[in-house]
Each structure stands twice: as C-alpha cells, then as structure tokens.
C-alpha positions in Angstrom: 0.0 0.0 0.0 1.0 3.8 -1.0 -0.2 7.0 0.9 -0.3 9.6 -1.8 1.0 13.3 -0.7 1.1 16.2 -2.9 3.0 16.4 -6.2 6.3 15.5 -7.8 7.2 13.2 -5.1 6.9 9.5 -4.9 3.9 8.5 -2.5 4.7 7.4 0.8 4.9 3.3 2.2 3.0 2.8 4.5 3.8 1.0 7.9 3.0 0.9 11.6 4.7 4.1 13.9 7.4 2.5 16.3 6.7 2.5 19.9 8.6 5.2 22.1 10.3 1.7 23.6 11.2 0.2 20.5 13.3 3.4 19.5 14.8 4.3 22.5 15.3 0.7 23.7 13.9 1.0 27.4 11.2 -0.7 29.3 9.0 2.0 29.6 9.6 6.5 29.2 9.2 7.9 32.6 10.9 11.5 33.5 14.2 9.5 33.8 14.0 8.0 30.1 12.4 10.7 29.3 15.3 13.6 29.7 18.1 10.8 29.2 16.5 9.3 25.6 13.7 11.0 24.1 14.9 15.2 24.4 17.3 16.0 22.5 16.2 17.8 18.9 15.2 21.1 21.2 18.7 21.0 22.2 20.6 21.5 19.4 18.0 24.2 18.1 18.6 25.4 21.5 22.3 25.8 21.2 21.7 27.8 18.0 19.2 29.6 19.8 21.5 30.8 22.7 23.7 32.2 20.2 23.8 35.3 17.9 20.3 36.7 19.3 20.9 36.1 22.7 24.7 37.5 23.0 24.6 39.8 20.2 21.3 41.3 18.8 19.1 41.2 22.5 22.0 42.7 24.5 22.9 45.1 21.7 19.0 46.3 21.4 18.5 46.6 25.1 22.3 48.4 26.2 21.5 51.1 23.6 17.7 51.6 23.8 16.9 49.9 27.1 13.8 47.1 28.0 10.6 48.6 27.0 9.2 48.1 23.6 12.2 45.1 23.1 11.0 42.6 25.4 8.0 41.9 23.9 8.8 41.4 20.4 11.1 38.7 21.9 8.1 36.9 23.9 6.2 37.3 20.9 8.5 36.0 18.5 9.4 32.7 20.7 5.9 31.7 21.3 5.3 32.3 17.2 9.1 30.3 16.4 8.3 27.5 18.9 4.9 26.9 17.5 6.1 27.1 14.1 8.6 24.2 15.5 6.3 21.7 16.5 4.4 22.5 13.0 7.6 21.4 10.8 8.1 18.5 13.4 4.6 17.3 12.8 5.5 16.5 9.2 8.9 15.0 10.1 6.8 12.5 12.7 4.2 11.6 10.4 6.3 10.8 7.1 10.4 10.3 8.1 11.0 13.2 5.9 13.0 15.9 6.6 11.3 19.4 5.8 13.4 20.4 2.8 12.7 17.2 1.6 8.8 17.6 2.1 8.6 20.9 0.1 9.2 19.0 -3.0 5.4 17.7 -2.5 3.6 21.5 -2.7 3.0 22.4 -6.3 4.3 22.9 -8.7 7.3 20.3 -7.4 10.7 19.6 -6.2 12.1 21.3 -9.3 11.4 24.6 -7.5 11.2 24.1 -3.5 14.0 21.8 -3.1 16.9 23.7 -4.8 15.3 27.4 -3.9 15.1 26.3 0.1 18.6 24.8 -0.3 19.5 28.3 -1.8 17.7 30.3 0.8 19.2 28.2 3.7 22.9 28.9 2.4 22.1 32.5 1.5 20.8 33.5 4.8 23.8 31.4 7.4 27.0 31.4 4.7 28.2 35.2 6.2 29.1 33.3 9.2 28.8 36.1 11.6 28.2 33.6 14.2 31.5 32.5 13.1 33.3 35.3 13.6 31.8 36.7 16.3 33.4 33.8 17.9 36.3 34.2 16.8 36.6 37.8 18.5 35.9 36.3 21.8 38.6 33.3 21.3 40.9 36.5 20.7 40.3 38.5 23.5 40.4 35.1 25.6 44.0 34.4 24.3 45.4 37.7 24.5 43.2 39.3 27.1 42.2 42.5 25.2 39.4 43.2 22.9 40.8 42.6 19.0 41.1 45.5 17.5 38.8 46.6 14.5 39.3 44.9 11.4 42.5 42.5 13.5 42.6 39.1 11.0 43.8 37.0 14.2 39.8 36.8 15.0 39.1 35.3 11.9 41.9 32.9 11.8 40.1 31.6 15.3 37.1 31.8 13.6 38.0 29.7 11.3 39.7 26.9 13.6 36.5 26.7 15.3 35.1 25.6 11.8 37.4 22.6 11.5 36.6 21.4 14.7 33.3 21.7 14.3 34.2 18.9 10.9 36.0 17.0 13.5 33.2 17.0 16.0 31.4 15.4 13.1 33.6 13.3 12.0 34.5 11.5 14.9 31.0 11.3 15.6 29.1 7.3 15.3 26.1 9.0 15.2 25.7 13.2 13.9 22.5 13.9 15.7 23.5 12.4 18.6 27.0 14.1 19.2 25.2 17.1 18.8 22.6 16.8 21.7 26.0 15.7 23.9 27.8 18.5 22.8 24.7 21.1 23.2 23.8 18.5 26.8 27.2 20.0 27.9 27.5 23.4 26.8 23.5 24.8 27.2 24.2 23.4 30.4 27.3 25.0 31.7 25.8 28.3 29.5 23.0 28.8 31.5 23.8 27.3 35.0 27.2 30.4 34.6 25.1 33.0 33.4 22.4 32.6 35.9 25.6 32.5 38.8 26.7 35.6 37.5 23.8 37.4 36.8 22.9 36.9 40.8 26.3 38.2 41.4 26.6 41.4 39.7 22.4 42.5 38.4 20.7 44.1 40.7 17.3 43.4 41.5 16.1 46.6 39.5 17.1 45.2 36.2 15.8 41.3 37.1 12.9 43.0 37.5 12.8 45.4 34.6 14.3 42.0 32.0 11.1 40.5 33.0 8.4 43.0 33.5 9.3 44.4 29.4 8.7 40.4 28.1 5.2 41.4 29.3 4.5 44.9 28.9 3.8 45.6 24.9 4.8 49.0 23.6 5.9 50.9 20.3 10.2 50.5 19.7 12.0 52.9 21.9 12.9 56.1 19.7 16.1 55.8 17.6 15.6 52.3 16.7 15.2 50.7 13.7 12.6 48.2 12.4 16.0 46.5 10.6 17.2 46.2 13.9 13.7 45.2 15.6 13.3 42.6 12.6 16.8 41.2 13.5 15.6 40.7 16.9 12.8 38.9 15.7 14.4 36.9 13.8 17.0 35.8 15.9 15.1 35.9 18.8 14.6 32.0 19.8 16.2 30.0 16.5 15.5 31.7 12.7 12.1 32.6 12.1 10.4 31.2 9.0 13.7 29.2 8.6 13.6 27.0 11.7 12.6 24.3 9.5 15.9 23.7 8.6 17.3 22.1 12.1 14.2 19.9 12.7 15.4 17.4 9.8 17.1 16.3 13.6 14.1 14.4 14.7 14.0 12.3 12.1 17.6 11.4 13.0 16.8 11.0 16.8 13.9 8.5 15.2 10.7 10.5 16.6 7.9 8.6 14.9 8.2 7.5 11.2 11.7 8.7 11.3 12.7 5.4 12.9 11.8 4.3 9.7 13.6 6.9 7.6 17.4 5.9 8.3 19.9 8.9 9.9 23.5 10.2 8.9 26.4 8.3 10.3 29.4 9.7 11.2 32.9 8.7 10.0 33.6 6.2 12.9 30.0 4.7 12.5 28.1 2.2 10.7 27.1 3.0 7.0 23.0 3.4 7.5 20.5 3.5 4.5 18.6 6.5 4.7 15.6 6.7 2.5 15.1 8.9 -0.4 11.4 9.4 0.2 9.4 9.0 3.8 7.1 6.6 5.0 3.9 7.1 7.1 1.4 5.5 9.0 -2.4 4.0 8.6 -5.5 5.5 10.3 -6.1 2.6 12.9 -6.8 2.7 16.2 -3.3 1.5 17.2 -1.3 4.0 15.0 -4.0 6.8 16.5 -2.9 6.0 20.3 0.6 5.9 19.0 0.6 9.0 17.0 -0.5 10.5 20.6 2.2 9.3 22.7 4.5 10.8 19.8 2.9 14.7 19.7 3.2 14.4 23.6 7.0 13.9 23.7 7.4 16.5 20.8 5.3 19.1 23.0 7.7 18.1 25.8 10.7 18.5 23.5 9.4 22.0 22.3 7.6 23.8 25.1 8.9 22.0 28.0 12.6 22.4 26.9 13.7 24.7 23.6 10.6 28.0 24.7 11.7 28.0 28.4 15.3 28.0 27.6 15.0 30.0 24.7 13.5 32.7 26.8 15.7 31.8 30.2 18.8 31.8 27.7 17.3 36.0 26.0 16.8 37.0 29.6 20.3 36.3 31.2 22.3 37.8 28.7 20.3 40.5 28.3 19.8 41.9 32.0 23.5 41.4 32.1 24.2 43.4 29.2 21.7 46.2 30.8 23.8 46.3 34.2 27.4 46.1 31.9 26.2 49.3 30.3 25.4 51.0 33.4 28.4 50.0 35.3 30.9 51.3 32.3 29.0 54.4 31.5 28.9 53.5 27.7 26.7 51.6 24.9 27.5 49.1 22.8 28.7 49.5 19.3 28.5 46.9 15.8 32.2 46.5 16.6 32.6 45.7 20.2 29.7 43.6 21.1 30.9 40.6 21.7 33.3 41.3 23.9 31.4 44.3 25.3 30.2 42.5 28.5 33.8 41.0 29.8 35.4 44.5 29.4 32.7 46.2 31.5 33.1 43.5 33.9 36.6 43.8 33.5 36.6 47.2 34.7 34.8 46.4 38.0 35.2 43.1 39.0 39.4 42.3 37.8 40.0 39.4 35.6 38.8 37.0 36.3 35.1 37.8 35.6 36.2 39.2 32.7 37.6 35.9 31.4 34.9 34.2 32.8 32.4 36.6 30.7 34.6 35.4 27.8 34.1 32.0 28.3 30.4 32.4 28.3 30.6 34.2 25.2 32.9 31.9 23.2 30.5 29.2 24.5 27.4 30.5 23.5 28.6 31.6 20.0 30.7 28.0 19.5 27.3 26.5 20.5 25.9 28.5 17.4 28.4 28.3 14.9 28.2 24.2 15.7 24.5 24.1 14.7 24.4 26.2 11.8 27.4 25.1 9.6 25.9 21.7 10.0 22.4 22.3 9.1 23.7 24.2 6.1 25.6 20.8 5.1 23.1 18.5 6.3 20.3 20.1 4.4 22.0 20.3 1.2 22.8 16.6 1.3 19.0 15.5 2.1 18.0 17.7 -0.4 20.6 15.9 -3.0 20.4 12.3 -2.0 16.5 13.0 -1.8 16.1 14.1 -5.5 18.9 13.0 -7.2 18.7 9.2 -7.8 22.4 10.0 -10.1 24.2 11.2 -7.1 22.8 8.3 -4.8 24.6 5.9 -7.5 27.8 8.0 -7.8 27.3 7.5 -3.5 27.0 4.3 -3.6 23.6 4.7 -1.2 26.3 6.1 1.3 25.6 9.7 2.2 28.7 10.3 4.0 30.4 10.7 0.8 28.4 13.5 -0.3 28.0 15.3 3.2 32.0 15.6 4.1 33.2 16.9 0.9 30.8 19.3 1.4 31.1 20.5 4.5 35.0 21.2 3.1 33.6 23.1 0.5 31.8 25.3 2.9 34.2 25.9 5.1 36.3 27.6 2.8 33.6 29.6 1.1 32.9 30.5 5.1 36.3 31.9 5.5 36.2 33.8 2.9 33.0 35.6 4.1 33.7 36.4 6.8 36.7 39.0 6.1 34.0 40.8 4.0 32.6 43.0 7.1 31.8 42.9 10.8 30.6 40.4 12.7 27.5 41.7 13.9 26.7 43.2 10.7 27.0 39.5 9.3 24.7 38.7 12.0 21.9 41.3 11.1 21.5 40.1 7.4 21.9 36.4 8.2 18.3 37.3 11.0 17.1 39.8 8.1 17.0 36.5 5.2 16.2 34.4 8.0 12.6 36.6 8.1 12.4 35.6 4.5 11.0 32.3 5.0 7.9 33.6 6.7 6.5 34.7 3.4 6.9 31.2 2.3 7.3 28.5 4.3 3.8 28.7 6.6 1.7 28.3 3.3 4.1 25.2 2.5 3.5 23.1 5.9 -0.7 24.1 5.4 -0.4 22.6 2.3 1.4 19.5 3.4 0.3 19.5 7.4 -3.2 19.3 5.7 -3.0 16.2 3.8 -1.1 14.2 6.4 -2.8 10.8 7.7 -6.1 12.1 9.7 -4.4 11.8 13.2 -1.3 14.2 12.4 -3.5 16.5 10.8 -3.4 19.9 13.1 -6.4 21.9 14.6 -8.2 24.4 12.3 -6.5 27.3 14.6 -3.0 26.1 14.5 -3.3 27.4 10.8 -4.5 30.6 11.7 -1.1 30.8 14.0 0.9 29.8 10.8 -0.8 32.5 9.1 0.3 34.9 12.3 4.1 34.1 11.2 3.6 35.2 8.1 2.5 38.7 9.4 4.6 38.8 12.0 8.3 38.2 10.5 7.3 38.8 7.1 7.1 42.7 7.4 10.3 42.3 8.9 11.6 40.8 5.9 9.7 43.5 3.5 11.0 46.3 5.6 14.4 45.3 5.5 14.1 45.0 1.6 13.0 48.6 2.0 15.8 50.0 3.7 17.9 48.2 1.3 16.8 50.2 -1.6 15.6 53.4 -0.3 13.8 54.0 2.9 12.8 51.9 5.4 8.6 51.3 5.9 8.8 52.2 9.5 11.4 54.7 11.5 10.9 55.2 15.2 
C-alpha cells in the first residue's frame, strides 16, 4: 500500500509508527527516560538559539535603547518560532522526511522548493557572523584584550573553530547524537554560569525590569530601527520562517516514522541506509494512540525544553548586558559587542570575571556556529540524496560521501565571508533573510500538514497561527528590503 501526498514526489509506504520503547530501547519513558532518551532535537536548536540573538542582537537592542518596547517582540517571536517548530516537526513525525525534503510535494514540485530552500538556507547562514563573532571572543580570551577593528587574528580563530566543528562530526558514530551531547554540555554550563553571574553582579532593578518588558507591549523605543527590531525577531529563539531547517534532527533522533527513515552516520559509524522518500502510517486505532504518545513527547521536546530556555537563555544575557552598560558608562557598538560584556566586567570586577564573561561568550557563540554550519551541510545533502537518484549511485547509497566533501567546500567559502565585514553586521543580514522564510514557508507546511494521515493533521487554529508568522516576520523581511533600496517602511 501507498499513501499519496502532494505532487512531484513519490507516494509514501505505509507502515505501523514504532513505539517510544522500541526506539529508545527502554522498558517504559518515565521523566528519567524521558530527559536521558527522548529530548534532544530542542537541544541542538537550543544551542543555536542561545547564540547570535541572545549574546549579540538582545543585548545590543537593550544596552542602547533599554527594555521597553524590546521585550515583547522577543516573547512574541518565541511563542510564534516555537509553534512554528512543533508544526515542521509534525510532518517529520508523520512521514520520516526531513522538511526540505517535504517541500518537494507542494505544487508545482521539487524542481522549484528543493533547490530554492537549499539556496535560501545557504544565502541566509554562509556570512558566518556567528563565526566570527566567535572568533573575537577566542581573541580577547587568548590575548586578554578586545581585537582591534578589522584585526585578521579573529578570523583565523574563527575559522579553527570551523574545522573542529568537521572534527566533531567526523569522529561522531552518530551526527545527531553528538550534537545533543555537545549542546547536553554546553546549554548546560551556559545557562547554569550565566544565571551564577547574573545573581552576582544585576541588581534586583534590572531582574525585575528584563522581565516586566517580556510582558509589557509597547511601540520600539525612539532611535531604533525596524531593521534592527526585525533582527531581533528573527533571531530571537532559533530563525524565524527558517527554523525548519534544524528539525530534519528528529528524524535522526527516530521521533515517529523517522525510525523508519534511516539517519546520517558519522565517519567512525556504521554506513546506514537512509531513505530517499518517507514513510507514514495508517489511520487505525493502534497508529491513532501511538501518534499521541508521539505529539506528547514532541510538546515536551518544544515547550517544556527549547521555549523556556529560549526565553531563560534571551533574559540572562540580556539583563547582564543592561547592568554592563550602566556600570561602564557607555553603549555598545557593531564592533565591540561581543566582547562588550567582559570589558565592562573587567573594569569592576578584575579578571577573572572578565575571562569568565569570555568563556560564556565563546560558549554561547561556539554553541551556534556548531548548529548552523551543520544544518547548512546537512540540508544540502538531504535535499541531493532526496532528489537525485544519479548522485545516490555516484554515493553508492552512502551519504557520507556526499556530506564531508561538502562541509569542506563550505568551510572555505565560510572563511572567505567572513573577512567581508563585521561580525555583527553579518549577524543582522543572516536574521534579516532568516525573516524571509515567513512569506513562504507557513503556506508550504498548510499545504502538506493538511493532507497528512487524519491523526497528524493539526487543529483548524493552529493554521491561523501559521498564518500569524507570516505577518509577523514577514514585514520584517519586506521592511528590511526597503531599507535596502531606499527607505525603510517604518522609523521610530
């Protein structure tokens, strides 16, 4: 039997879901299995999360124009992002394919979603201003001093961190899965430092002003721009309309029909078929009580883990960022925020908060820069071993051979961008394009979402929240066209 699903595509075998026990080989998922198994996906978008809009763009919004009228766009933009998640997991879960993969199925075919989304997804990340960003705090780690503009040392960091993060991969058995450890370890010692010295140094005051501005909606403080606003936006949690691109991970971590679908192997692990097009499920009472036990652990995944830390991971950086301003007098600039924080700290605390500061920073932006530069190659080779039955032959079924190479290629094209301007300049167009995707990809998951097996299928109103992402980072994304050719739609 066949399950027919949009256009362009072949249609989709159809076999039972897996148990939660069968993939995760326990007995049974309580809290322990739970956390120690089944979370993981929300991790690694977490680890991009607490990244470039948490250490760059929310602490450079808030130390130059303060709280009010910036903390609710980044409430707003998580709960929209994280909802938008669990939508583009949905279709992963119900068919084993990943989303750039799935986009082949909306008319008028693959021919036009597969290769644009590839293009969109490189366009928007291959700046690497996460990368070098990184590699200014590496500096000032080494050398104690902020780099000074336009220094190439940075860069050089920058781009060491890129070829470890082909090592981490490399030496992985498992991609997905040395991810989540990596991200286990360094969300963990992110948040757990930040929170120690955020009780050490913020006052109460700005605790209570970090929080109170999440909740309190008003119009952009004067002297900001909607560019800027739209880069908070769209930074603020994961990407916007282009989170899509890091949830292909759930099909690895074998959330539903994904146990079906196959994964990517690392170099030290076992060659794994991965299918070229997904399977999905029939509409039987069995597959019905499954599908349920499924959706629950992805709400856990999402809201219980990636929006609370998302939001835990904006507010510590920020509030910190708001008391480093007032303790040095000054703002920060495009130039020095990344290492804005440890020289304030620096100043009034003595070294060794300043290195620690450092640490978070390189952390944070490592975490980041780990994420992205895989998704970029891991979407490109789903998309290619997906549609290209030629380049599975040249393969030899293996996609290893196809993603490494890659990843190579990138890397260099990586290091080149990044001596083309700052780093947080870098950063503001890669959130910018990320807006992009709003105009296009919530119409593409209705389309699909709506002709999934009758179980997956999502509520009438969970369409009319797509539909609020659209509207949301989409005039973003317009008015940063604007103020790339003229003026922008909106001044404050």
């Amino acid at each position: 039997m066949a399950y027919k699903l949009g256009v362009s595509r072949p249609d989709l075998e159809i076999v039972d879901l897996p148990t939660p026990e069968e993939v995760f080989k326990v007995a049974r998922i309580g809290p322990k299995e739970l956390f120690k198994y089944a979370v993981g996906p929300s991790l690694i978008a977490l680890g991009i999360s607490i990244g470039s809009g948490e250490w760059l763009i929310g602490p450079r919004s808030v130390g130059e124009f303060g709280f009010i009228g910036v903390g609710w766009v980044i409430l707003v933009s998580a709960l929209l992002q994280t909802f938008y998640n669990v939508e583009c997991a949905r279709y992963v879960l119900a068919t084993g394919e990943t989303p750039v993969v799935g986009w082949g199925r909306v008319p008028p075919g693959w021919k036009l979603w597969v290769p644009l989304s590839v293009v969109i997804v490189l366009f928007a990340f291959i700046a690497g201003g996460w990368a070098a960003s990184a590699g200014q705090g590496v500096y000032a780690l080494v050398h104690g001093v902020v780099p000074p503009r336009g220094a190439e040392e940075p860069r050089l960091w920058a781009i060491a961190l890129l070829v470890l993060v082909f090592l981490i991969t490399a030496l992985a058995r498992r991609i997905s899965r040395a991810l989540e450890l990596a991200n286990w370890v360094m969300v963990g010692t992110i948040l757990v430092a930040l929170l120690i010295i955020d009780l050490f140094v913020v006052p109460f005051d700005l605790w209570w002003e970090g929080i109170r501005s999440f909740f309190t909606p008003a119009m952009p403080p004067a002297g900001i721009t909607a560019t800027q606003i739209g880069a908070l936006a769209g930074f603020t949690a994961l990407a916007s309309g282009l989170n899509w691109y890091i949830l292909g991970h759930y099909r690895d971590k074998g959330y539903g029909m994904g146990f079906r679908a196959g994964y990517l192997s690392g170099l030290r692990g076992e060659r794994r078929e991965l299918l070229a097009s997904g399977v999905t499920f029939p509409d039987d009472p069995k597959n019905q009580a499954l599908w349920k036990r499924w959706y629950r652990l992805l709400m856990v995944d999402m809201w219980g883990v990636f929006f609370f830390g998302a939001i835990f991971g904006m507010l510590l950086p920020v509030i910190l960022m708001a008391q480093a301003v007032r303790l040095s007098g000054e703002k920060p600039t495009d130039a020095n925020v990344p290492t804005f924080v440890a020289s304030a700290l620096d100043a009034e605390y003595g070294r060794p908060m300043f290195y620690l500061a450092l640490v978070m920073g390189v952390l944070i932006l490592f975490s980041t820069q780990l994420g992205i530069f895989e998704a970029m190659v891991r979407v490109t080779t789903d998309a290619s071993h997906a549609t290209s039955p030629r380049l599975r032959r040249l393969i030899e079924g293996d996609p290893r051979k196809f993603y490494y190479p890659f990843m190579l290629v990138l890397l260099v094209i990586i290091s080149i961008a990044i001596h083309l301007t700052l780093p947080q300049n870098l950063v503001n167009w890669s959130a910018n394009m990320s807006n992009l995707g709003a105009l296009i990809y919530p119409f593409l998951l209705i389309y699909l979402n709506r002709k999934l097996p009758r179980p997956a299928r999502p509520r009438p109103w969970h369409y009319v929240v797509l539909v609020l992402n659209f509207l949301f980072f989409g005039f973003f994304f317009v008015n940063f066209v604007a103020d790339l050719v003229g003026d922008p739609l909106i001044t404050f």
